[in-house]
Each structure stands twice: as C-alpha cells, then as structure tokens.
TIVO-2410 file (N, C-alpha, C; in nm, 3 decimals):
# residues 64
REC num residu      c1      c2      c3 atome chaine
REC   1      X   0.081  -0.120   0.000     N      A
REC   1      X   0.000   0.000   0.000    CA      A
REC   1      X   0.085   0.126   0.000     C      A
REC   2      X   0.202   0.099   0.063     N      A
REC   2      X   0.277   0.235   0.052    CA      A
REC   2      X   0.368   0.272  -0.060     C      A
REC   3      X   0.354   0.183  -0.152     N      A
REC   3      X   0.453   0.192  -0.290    CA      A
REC   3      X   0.378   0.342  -0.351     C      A
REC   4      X   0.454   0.412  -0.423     N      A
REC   4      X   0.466   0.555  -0.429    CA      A
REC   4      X   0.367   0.512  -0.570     C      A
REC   5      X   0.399   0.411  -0.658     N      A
REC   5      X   0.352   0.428  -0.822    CA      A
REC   5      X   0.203   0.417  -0.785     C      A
REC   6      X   0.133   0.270  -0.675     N      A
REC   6      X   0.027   0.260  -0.642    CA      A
REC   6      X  -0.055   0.397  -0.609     C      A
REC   7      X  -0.015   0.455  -0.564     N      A
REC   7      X  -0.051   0.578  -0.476    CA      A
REC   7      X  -0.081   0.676  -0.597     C      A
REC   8      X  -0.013   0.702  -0.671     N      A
REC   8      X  -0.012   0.758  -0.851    CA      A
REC   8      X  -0.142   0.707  -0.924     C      A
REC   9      X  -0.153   0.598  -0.916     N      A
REC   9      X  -0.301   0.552  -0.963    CA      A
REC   9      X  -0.397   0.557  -0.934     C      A
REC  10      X  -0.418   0.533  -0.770     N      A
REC  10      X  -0.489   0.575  -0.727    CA      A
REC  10      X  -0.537   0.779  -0.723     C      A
REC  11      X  -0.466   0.808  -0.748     N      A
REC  11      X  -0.480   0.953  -0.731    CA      A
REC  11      X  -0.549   0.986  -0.922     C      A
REC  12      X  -0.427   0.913  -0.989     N      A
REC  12      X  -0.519   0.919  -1.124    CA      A
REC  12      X  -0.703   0.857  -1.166     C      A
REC  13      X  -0.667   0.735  -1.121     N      A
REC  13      X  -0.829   0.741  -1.094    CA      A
REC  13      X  -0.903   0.813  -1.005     C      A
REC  14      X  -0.891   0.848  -0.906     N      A
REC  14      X  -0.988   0.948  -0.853    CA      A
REC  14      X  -0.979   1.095  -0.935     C      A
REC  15      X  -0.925   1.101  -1.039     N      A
REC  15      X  -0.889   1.246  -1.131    CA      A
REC  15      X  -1.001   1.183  -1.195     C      A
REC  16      X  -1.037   1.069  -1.271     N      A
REC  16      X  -1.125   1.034  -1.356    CA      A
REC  16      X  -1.242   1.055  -1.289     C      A
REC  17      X  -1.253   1.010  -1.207     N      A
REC  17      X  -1.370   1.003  -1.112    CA      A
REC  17      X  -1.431   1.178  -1.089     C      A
REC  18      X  -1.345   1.231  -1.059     N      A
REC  18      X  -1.409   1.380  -1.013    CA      A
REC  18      X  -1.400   1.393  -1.165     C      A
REC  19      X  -1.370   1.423  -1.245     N      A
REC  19      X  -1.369   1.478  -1.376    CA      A
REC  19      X  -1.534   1.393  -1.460     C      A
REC  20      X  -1.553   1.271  -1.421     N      A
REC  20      X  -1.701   1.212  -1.458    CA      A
REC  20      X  -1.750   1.254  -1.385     C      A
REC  21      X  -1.748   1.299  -1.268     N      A
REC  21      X  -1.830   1.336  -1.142    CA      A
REC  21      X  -1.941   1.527  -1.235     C      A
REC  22      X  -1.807   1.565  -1.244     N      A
REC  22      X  -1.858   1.733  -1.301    CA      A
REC  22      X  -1.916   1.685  -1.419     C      A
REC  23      X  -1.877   1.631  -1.515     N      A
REC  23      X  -1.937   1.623  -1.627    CA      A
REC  23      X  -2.090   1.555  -1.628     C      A
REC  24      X  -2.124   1.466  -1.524     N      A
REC  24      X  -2.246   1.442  -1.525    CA      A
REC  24      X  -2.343   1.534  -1.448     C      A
REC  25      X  -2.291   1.586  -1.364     N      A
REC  25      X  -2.359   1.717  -1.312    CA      A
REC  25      X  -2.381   1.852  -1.376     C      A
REC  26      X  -2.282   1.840  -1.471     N      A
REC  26      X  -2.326   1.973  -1.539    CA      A
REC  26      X  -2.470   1.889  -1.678     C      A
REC  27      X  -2.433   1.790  -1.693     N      A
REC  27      X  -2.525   1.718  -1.775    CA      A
REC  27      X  -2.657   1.688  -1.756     C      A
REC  28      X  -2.713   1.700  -1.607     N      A
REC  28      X  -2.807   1.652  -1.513    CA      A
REC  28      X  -2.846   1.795  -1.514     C      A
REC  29      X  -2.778   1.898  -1.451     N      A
REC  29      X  -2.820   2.052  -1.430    CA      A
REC  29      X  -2.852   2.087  -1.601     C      A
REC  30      X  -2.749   2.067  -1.704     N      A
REC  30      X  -2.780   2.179  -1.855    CA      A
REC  30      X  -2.785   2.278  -1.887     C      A
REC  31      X  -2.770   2.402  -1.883     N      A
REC  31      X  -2.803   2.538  -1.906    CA      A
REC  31      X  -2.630   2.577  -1.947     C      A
REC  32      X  -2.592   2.685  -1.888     N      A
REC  32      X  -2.488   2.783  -1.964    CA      A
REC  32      X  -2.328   2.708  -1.917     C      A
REC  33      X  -2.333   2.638  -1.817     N      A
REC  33      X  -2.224   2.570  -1.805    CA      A
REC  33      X  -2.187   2.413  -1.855     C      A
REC  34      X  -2.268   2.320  -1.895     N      A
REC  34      X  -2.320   2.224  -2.003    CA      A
REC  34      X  -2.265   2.300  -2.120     C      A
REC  35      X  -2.304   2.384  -2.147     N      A
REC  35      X  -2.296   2.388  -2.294    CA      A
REC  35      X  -2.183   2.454  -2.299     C      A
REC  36      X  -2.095   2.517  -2.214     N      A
REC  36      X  -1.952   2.594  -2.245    CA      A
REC  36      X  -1.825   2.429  -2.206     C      A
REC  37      X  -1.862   2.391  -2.111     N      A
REC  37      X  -1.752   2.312  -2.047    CA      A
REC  37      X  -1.774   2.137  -2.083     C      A
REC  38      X  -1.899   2.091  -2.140     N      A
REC  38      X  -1.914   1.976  -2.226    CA      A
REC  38      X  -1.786   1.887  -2.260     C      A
REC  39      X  -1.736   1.967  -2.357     N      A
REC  39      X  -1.656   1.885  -2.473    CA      A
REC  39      X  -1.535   1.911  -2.397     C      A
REC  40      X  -1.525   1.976  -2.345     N      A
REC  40      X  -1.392   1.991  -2.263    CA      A
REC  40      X  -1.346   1.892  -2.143     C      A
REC  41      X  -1.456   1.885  -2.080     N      A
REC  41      X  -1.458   1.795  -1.944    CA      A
REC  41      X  -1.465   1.632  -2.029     C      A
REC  42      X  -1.524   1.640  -2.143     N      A
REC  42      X  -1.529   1.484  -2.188    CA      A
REC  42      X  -1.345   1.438  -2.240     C      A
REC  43      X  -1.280   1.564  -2.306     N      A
REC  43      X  -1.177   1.554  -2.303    CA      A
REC  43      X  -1.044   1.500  -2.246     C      A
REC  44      X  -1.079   1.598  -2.129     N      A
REC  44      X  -0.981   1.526  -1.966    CA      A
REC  44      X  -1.034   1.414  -1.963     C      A
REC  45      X  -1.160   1.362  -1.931     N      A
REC  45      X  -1.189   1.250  -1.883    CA      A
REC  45      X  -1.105   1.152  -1.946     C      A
REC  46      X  -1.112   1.141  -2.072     N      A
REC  46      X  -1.085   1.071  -2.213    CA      A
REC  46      X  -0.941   1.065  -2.170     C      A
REC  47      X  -0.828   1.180  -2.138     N      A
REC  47      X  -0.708   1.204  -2.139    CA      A
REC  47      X  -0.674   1.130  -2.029     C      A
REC  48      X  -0.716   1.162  -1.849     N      A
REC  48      X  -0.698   1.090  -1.768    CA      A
REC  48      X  -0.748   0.946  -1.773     C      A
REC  49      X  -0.815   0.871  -1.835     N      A
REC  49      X  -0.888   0.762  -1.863    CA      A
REC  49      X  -0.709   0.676  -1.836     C      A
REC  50      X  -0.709   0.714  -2.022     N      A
REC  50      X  -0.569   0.708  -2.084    CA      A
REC  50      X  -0.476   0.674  -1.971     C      A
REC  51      X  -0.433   0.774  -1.895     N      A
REC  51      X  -0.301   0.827  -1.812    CA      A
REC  51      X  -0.344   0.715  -1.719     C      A
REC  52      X  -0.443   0.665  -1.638     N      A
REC  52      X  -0.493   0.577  -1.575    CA      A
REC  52      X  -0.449   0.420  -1.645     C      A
REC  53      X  -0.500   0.390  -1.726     N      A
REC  53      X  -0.521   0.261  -1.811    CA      A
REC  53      X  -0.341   0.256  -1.802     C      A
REC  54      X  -0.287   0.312  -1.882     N      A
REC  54      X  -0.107   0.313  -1.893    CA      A
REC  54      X  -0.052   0.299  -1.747     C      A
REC  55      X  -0.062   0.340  -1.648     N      A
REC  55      X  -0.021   0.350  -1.548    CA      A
REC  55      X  -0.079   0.211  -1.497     C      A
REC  56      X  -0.193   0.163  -1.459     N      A
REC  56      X  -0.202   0.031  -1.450    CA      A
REC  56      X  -0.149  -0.070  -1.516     C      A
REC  57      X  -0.167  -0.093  -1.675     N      A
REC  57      X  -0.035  -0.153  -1.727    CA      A
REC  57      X   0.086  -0.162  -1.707     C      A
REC  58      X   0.134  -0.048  -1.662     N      A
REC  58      X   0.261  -0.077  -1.656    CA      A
REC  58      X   0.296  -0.129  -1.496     C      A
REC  59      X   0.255  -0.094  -1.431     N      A
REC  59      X   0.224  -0.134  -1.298    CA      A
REC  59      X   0.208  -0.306  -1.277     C      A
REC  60      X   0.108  -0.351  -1.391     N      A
REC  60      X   0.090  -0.497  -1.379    CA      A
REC  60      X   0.217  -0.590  -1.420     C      A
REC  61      X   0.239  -0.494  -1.538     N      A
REC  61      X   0.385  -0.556  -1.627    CA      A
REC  61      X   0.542  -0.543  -1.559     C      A
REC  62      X   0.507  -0.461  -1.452     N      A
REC  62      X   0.636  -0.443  -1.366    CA      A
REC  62      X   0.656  -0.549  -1.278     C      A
REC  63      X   0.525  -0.579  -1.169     N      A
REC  63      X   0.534  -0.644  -1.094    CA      A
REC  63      X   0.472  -0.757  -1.100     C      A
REC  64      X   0.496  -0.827  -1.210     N      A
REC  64      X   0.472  -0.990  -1.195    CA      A
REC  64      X   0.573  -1.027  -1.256     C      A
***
C-alpha cells in the first residue's frame, strides 16, 4: 500500500472520477455551463482515462 507508483493511480483514478463526477452534473443541471464546459470535461476524462489505463499496465507488467 505504501509503494509511491500505487498511490499515482490511485490519485489518477480518482482524477477520472471527479472529472465524470462534473461532467455528469453539469449534464443533469444543462443550461450555460453544459454547454460551455461539455466537450472539454469529456476531453480530460478521455485524457486521464488514458493516463490511468497506462499507469495500471505498466504497474501490472512491472510487478509480476
């Protein structure tokens, strides 16, 4: 639990997590912030997804 890379992933997924978190709330609410911050927030998500997925890979591929 105290390995530093674990701790990295975990912090990257909870980036995904708050980043789906806003994007469905602004999606649920709709009005002037929906429609400015949309495609943007789907972006990061998409980007940290990524940064997440790689970081677990390599993580798996290290330590077995």
């Amino acid at each position: 639990m105290s390995d530093p890379f674990f701790i990295l992933i975990v912090i990257a997924v909870l980036a995904v997590v708050v980043v789906l978190m806003m994007g469905l709330g602004g999606f649920a609410k709709g009005g002037k912030f929906n429609a400015q911050n949309s495609n943007k927030l789907m972006r990061w998500r998409i980007g940290l997804q990524f940064l997440a997925v790689v970081l677990i890979a390599i993580y798996v591929f290290t330590r077995s």
